[in-house]
C-alpha positions in Angstrom: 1.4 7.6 2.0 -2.7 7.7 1.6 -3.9 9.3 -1.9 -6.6 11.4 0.1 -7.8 10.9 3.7 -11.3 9.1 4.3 -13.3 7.8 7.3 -15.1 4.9 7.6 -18.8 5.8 8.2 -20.5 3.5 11.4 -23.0 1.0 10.9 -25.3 2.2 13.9 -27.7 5.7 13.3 -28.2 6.6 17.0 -30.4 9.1 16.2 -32.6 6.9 14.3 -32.6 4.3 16.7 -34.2 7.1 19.1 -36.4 8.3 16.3 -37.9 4.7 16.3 -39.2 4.5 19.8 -41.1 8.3 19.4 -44.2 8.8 17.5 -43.5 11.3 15.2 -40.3 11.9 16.3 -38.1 14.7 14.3 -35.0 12.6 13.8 -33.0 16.2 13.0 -34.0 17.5 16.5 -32.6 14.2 17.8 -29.8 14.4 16.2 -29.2 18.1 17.3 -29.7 16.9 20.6 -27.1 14.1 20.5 -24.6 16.5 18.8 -25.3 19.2 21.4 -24.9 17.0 24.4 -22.8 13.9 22.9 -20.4 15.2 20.2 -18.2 12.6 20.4 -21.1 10.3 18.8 -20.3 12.6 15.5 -16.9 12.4 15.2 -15.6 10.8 12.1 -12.2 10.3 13.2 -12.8 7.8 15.9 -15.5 5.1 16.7 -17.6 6.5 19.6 -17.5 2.9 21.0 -14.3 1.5 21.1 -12.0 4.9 20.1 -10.3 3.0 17.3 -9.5 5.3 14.3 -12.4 5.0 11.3 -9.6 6.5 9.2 -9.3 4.8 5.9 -6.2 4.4 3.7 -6.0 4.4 0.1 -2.4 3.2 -0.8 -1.5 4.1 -4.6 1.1 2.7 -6.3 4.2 5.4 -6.4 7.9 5.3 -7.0 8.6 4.6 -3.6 6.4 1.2 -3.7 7.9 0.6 -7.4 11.7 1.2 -6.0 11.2 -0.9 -3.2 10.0 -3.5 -5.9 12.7 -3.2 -8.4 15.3 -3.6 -5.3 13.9 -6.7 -3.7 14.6 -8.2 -7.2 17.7 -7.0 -7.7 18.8 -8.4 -4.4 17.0 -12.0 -5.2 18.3 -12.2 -8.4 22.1 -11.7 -6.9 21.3 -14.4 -4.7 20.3 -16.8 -7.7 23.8 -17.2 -8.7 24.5 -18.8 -5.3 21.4 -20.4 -4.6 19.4 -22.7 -7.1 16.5 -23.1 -5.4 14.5 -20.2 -6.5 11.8 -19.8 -3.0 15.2 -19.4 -0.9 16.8 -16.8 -3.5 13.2 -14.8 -2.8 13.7 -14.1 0.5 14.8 -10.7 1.0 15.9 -9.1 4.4 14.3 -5.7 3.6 16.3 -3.6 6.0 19.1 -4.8 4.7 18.8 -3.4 1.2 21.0 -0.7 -0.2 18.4 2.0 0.1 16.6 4.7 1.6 14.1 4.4 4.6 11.4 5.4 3.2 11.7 2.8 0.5 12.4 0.3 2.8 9.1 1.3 4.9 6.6 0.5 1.7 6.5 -3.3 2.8 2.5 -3.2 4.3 1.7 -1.0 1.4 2.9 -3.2 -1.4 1.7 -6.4 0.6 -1.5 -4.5 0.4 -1.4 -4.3 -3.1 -0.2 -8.1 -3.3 3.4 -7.5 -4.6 5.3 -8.9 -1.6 4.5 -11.2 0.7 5.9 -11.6 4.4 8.5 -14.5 4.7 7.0 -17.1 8.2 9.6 -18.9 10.2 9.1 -22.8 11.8 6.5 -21.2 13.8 4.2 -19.6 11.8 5.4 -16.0 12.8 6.6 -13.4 10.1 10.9 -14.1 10.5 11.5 -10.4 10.9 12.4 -7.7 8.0 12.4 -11.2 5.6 9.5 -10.7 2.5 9.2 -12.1 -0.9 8.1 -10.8 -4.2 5.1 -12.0 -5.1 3.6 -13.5 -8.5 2.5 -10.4 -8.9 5.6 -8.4 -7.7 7.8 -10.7 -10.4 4.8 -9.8 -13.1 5.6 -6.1 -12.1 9.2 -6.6 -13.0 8.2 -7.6 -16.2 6.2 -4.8 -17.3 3.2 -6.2 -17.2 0.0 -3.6 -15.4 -0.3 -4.1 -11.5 -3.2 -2.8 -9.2 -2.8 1.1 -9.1 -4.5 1.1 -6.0 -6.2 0.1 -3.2 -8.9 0.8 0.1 -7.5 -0.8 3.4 -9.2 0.2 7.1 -7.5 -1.5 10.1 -5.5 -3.4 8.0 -8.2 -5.1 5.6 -8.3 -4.5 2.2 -12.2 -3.1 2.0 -12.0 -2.1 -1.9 -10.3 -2.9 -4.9 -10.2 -0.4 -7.8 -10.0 -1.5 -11.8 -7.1 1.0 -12.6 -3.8 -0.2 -13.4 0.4 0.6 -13.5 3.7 -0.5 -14.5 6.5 0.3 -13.6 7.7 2.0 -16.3 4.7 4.4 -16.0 5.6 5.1 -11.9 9.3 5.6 -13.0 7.9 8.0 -16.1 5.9 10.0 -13.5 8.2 10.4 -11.1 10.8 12.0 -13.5 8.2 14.1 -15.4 7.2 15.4 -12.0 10.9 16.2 -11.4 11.8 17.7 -14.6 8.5 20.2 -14.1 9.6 20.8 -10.4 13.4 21.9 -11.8 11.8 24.2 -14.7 9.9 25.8 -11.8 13.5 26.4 -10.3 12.3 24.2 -7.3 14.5 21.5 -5.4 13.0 18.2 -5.5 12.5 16.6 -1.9 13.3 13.4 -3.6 15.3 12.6 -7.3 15.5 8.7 -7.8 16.1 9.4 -11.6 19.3 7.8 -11.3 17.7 4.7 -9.7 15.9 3.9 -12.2 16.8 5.1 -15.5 18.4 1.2 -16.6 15.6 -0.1 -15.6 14.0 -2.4 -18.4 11.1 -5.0 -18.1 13.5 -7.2 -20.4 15.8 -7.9 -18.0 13.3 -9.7 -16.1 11.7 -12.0 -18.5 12.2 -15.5 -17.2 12.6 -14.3 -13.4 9.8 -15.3 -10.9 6.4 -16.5 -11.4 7.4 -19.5 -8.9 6.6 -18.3 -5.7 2.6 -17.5 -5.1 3.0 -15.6 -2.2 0.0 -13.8 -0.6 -2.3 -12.2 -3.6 -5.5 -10.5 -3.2 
C-alpha cells in the first residue's frame, strides 16, 4: 500500500531544449505547442520515452508490514528448538505462514524498509517464498524504533525519511483506529486485535541480531 501517490518528474525539459535554439523564444508558447500537438510528452504517469510508469511509492510501515514481522519470528523462533544454528532457523517459507494474504504479500515492502531480506539458493537466485528477518527486523521485535517510511521508484529506494516506529506504536494504531471505527458503528475491513494483543518486546530480548541480512 503507497501512503499517497507521486510521479517521478523527467530529467529532460523539451520545451527548453527548443527554447535554446530560438532567439527570444517564448518557452510557454513552446510548451503550449508541444502539449497541443504531443500530450503524451506531459504525462506524469508514464515516461514519454520508454512508457515505463514514473509512479513513485512511498511504503509506510502499517500493521500489515508489523504482522508479517512478528510472524516470521514466531515461526523462526519454533524452528530454534530444532535447529541450533541460528541463520538456518531464520529462514522462513513466507507462504507457508499461518496467515492472511495480504500479510504474506508485504515481503518487497518490508525488504524495502530493510526488515527482511530474500533467502539465495547455490546459485545466487532468491530460493522461492524463503526470506529472513533482518538485524533490523529482529531490532523491531525488540521494541526498538524502525524506519517509518520510505520513497522507492522501479524498485530503488530514492529517499529515506528520519521518522520512526515500533511495533508496539503500529499495533496501538491499528486498534485505536478500530476502536474509533466500532464507536462509529462501522465494521472494520480488517481486526488483527487478537493477533497481537500478547505481543511484548520482552519476549524477544536475546533473539536475532546474528544475521545481517540486506539493510539500507
Amino acid at each position: 500500500m503507497s501512503k499517497e501517490i507521486q510521479y517521478r518528474k523527467g530529467k529532460v525539459d523539451l520545451a527548453a531544449i527548443v527554447a535554446s535554439f530560438v532567439k527570444n523564444a517564448d518557452i510557454n508558447y513552446i510548451r503550449a505547442c508541444l502539449s497541443q500537438n504531443h500530450p503524451e510528452l506531459f504525462k506524469k504517469e508514464r515516461c514519454p520515452n520508454c512508457d515505463a510508469s514514473m509512479r513513485e511509492d512511498i511504503y509506510f510501515f502499517d500493521i500489515l508490514n508489523a504482522l508479517l514481522i512478528l510472524k516470521m519470528g514466531q515461526a523462526a523462533r519454533i524452528k530454534t528448538e530444532e535447529e541450533t544454528n541460528f541463520t538456518i532457523a531464520n529462514q522462513v517459507h513466507v507462504p507457508s505462514l499461518p496467515t492472511t494474504l495480504a500479510i504474506k504479500c508485504r515481503t518487497t515492502q518490508c525488504s524495502k524498509l530493510g526488515l527482511v531480506a530474500k533467502i539465495k539458493n547455490n546459485n545466487g537466485r532468491h530460493a522461492k517464498g524463503m526470506w529472513c528477518l533482518t538485524v533490523r527486523g529482529w531490532a523491531a521485535l525488540r521494541g526498538e524504533p524502525v524506519p517509518a517510511q520510505v520513497k522507492v521508484w522501479r524498485g530503488e529506494i530514492q529517499e529515506r525519511y528520519e521518522d520512526t516506529i515500533t511495533l508496539a506504536e503500529a499495533f496501538k494504531v491499528h486498534r485505536e483506529n478500530i476502536e474509533q471505527a466500532i464507536a462509529r458503528q462501522r465494521k472494520p475491513k480488517q481486526d488483527y486485535r487478537g493477533e497481537v494483543q500478547d505481543y511484548s518486546p520482552s519476549d524477544w530480548v536475546g533473539f536475532g541480531g546474528f544475521h545481517e541480512g540486506n539493510l539500507f
